[in-house]
C-alpha positions in Angstrom: 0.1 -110.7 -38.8 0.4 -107.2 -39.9 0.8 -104.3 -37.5 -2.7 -102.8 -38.8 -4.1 -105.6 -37.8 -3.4 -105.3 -34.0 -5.8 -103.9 -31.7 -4.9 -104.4 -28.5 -0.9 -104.8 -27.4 -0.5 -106.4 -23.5 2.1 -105.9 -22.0 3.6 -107.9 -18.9 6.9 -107.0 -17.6 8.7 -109.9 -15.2 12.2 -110.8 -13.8 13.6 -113.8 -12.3 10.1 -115.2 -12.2 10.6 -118.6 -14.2 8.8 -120.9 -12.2 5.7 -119.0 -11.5 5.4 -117.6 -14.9 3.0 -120.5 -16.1 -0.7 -119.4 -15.1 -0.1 -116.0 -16.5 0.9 -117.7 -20.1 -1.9 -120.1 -19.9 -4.4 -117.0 -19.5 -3.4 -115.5 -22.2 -3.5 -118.2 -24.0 -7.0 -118.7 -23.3 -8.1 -115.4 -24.2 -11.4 -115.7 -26.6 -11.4 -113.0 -28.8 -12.0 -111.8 -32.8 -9.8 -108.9 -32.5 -6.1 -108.6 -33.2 -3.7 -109.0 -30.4 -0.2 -109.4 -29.2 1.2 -110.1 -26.1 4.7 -108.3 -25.4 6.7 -110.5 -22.9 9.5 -108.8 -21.5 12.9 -110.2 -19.7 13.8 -107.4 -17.4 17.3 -108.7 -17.1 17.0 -111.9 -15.5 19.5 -114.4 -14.4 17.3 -117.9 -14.1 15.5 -119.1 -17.0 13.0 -117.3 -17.5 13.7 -116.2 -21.4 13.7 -119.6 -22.3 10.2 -120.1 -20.9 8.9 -117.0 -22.9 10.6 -117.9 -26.3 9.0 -121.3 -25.2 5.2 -120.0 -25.0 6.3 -117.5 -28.4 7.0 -120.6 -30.2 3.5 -122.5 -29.4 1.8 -118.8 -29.4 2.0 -116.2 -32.5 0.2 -113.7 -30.7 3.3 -114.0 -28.0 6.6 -112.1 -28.6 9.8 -111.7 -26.6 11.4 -108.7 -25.6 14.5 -108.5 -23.8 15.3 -105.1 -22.1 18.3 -104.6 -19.8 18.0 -101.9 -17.9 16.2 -103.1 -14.4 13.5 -101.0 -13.3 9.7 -101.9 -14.3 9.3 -98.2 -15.6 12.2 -98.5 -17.7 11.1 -102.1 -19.0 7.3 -100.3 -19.8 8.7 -97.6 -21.2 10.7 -99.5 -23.6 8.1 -102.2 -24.2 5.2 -99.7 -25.4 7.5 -98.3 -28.1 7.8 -101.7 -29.5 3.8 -102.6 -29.5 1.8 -102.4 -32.4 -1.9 -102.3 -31.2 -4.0 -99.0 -30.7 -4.5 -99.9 -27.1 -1.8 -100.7 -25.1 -2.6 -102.9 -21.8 -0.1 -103.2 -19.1 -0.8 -106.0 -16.6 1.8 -107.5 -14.1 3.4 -111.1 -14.3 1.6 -112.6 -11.7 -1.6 -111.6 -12.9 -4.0 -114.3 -14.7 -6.7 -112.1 -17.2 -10.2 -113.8 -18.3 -11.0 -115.1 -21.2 -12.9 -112.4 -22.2 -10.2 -109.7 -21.0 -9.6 -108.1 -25.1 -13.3 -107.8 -26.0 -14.2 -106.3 -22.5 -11.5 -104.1 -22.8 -12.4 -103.0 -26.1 -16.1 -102.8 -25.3 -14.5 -100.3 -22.9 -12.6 -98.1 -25.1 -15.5 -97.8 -27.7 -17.5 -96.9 -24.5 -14.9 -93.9 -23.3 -13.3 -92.8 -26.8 -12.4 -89.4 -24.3 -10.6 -91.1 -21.9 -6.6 -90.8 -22.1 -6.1 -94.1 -20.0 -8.6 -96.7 -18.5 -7.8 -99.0 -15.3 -9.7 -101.9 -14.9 -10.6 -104.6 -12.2 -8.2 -106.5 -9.9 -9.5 -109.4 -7.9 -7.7 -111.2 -5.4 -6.8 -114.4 -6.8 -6.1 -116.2 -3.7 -8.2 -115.5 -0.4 -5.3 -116.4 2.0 -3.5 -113.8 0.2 -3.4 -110.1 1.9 -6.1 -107.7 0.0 -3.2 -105.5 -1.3 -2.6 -104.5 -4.9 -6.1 -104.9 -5.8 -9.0 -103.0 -6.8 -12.8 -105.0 -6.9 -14.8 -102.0 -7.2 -17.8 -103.1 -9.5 -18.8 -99.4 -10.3 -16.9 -97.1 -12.9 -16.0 -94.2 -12.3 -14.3 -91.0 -14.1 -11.1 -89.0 -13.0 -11.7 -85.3 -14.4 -9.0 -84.4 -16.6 -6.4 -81.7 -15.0 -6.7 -82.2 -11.4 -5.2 -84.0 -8.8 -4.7 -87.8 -8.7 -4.3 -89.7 -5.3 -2.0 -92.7 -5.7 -3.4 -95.2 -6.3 -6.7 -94.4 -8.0 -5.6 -96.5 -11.0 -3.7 -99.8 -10.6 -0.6 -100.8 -12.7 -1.5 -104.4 -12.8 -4.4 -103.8 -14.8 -4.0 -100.6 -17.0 -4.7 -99.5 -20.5 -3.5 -96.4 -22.5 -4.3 -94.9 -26.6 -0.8 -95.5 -27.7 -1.1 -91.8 -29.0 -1.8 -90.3 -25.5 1.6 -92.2 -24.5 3.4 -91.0 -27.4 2.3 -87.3 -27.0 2.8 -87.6 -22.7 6.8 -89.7 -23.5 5.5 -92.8 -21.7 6.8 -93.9 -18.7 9.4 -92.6 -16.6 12.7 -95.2 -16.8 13.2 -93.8 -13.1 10.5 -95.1 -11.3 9.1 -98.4 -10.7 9.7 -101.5 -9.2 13.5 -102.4 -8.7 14.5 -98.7 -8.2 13.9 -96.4 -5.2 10.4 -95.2 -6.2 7.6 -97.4 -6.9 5.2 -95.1 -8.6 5.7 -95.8 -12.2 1.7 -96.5 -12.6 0.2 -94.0 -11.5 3.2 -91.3 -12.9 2.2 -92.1 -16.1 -1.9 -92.1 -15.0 -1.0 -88.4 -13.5 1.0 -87.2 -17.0 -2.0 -88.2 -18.9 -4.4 -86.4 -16.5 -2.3 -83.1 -16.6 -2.4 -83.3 -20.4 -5.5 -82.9 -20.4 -7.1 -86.1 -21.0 -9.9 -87.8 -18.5 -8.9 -91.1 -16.7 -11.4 -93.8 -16.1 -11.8 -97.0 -13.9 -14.1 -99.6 -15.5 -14.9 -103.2 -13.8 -15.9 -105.0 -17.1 -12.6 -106.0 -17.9 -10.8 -108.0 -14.9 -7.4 -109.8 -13.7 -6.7 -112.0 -11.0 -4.2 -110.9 -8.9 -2.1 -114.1 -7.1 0.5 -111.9 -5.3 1.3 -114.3 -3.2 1.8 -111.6 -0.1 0.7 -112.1 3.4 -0.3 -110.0 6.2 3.1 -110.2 7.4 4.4 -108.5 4.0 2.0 -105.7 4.4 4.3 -103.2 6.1 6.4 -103.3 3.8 4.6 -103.1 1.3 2.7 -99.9 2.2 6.4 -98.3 3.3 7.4 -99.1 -0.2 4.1 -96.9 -1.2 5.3 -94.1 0.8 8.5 -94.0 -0.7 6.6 -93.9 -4.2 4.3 -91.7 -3.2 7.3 -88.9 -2.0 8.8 -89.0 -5.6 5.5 -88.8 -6.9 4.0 -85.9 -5.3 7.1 -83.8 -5.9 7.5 -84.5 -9.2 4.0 -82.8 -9.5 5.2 -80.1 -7.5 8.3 -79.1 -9.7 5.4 -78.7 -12.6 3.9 -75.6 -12.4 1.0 -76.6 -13.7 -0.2 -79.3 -11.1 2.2 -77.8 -8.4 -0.8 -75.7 -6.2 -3.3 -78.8 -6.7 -0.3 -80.8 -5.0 0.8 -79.3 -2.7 -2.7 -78.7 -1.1 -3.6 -82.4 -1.4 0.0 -83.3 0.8 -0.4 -80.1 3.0 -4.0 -81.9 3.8 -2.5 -85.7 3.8 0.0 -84.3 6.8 -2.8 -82.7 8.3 -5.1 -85.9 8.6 -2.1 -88.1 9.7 -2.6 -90.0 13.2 -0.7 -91.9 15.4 3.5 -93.0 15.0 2.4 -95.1 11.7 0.3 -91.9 10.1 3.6 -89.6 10.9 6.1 -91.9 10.0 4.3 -92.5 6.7 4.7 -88.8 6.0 8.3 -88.7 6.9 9.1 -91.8 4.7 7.6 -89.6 2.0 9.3 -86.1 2.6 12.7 -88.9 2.7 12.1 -89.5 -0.6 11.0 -86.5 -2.1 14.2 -85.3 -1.3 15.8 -88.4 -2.7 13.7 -88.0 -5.8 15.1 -84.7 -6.3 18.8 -85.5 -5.4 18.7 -88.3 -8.0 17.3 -85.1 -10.5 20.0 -82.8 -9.2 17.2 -80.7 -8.6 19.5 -78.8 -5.2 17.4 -75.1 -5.1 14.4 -77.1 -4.8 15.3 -79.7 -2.3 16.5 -76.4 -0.1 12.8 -75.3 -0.8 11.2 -78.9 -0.1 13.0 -79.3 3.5 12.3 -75.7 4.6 8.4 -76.2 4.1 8.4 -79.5 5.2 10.0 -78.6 8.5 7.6 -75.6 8.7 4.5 -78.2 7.4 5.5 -80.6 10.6 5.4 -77.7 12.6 2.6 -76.2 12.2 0.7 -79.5 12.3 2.3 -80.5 15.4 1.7 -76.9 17.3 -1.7 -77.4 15.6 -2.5 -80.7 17.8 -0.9 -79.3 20.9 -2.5 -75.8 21.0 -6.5 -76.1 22.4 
């Protein structure tokens, strides 16, 4: 299989996930499709067995290939994976995701659909309905992100997201600092904003779908949204040190503080300033941490005298 011959390169990223890796291998597996594909597996430094089990599935699979990349961190193992793909659409799903059978030619049909768009999300249902409805997206409408604007987090879902591979070349991919098993889980939508604010369109289309069998309960969901916080902080400021997306930014958080009810709405937002500043302390970015904590202090203010004065 040469590398003109690839279409569409997934990508699913996994670590110390041996023994649940099975129904995501099947699925891809299973996929019914005409057009060239690959499926780039990738060890993100584990320590049980799991690169056995993918050099297993590579061996009964040629679409399947193993890549092993040390450095922890789901953005960094992206980041590193993408370079190493060979299709002209690269789709990034997570590792306890199961995609139909008709996942590539939906996907496709998608692309040739949208040939302006700069990166695509596409359906997440819940695989299992004791589960919590987290991490998922079942919208059945599509919808259109306008290029060079804000992005709320979460608009487009990592565990079911496509890229051109030259809109990740020309934006430099994902960021090796962010994503799950580092401080800021906000890989996904980093690299959604980066493509927005270089002046591509995003897209969400339900045609192509996963199943998402998280496994997570209603007991995990506070921590799971205070992990979002956290990745939201680092993400917002990072659009805030660019000049071009900083006043877009800064309005949407200066309204997001503004809206916030209740202890859970305000400690939300301090979870995020937390980390903004984190985010720029891990950049060495000092001048404008001094800047972030003076108008965050004068933000809480004025919100708080705002709900006290009549």
């Amino acid at each position: 299989m040469t590398g003109d011959m690839i279409t569409v390169s997934i990508v699913i990223c996994t670590r110390n996930r041996a023994a649940s890796l099975g129904g995501t291998l099947t699925s891809l597996m299973a996929q019914q499709t005409g057009h060239g594909w690959e499926a780039l597996l990738v060890d993100n430094a584990s320590t049980d067995n799991t690169a056995e089990v993918i050099r297993a599935a590579a061996e009964s699979d040629p679409h399947l290939r193993y890549l092993s990349v040390t450095r922890i961190g789901l953005g960094a193992a992206r980041d590193a994976a993408w370079r190493q793909a060979r299709g002209r659409i690269i789709a990034f799903t997570d590792d306890d995701c199961y995609l139909e059978p008709d996942y590539i030619d939906r996907l496709v049909e998608a692309w040739a659909d949208y040939p302006d768009a700069g990166v695509i999300g596409g359906r997440i249902r819940l695989h299992d309905p004791d589960d919590a409805a987290i991490t998922i997206d079942e919208r059945n409408l599509a919808e259109v992100y306008p290029a060079r604007a804000f992005l709320k987090a979460g608009a487009l879902h990592g565990a079911n997201l496509t890229f051109r591979r030259e809109v990740l070349e020309a934006t430099g991919g994902f960021d090796p600092e962010l994503g799950a098993g580092t401080p800021f889980p906000c890989e996904d939508i980093d690299a959604v904003a980066a493509t927005v604010w270089a002046g591509y369109p995003a897209r969400f289309d339900p045609r192509f779908q996963v199943a998402h069998h998280h496994g997570r309960k209603a007991c995990d969901v506070p921590r799971i949204m205070e992990g979002y916080d956290r990745g939201r902080g680092a993400y917002f400021m990072k659009y805030i040190l660019r000049t071009d997306s900083r006043a877009a930014y800064m309005s949407a958080w200066r309204d997001s503080l503004r809206h916030s009810y209740g202890r859970d709405g305000f400690q939300a937002r301090q979870r995020e300033l937390s980390y903004a500043l984190r985010w720029l302390k891990s950049r060495r970015e000092y001048a404008a941490m001094a800047v972030v904590a003076v108008a965050a202090l004068v933000m809480i203010a004025a919100t708080w005298l705002k709900r006290k004065l009549p």
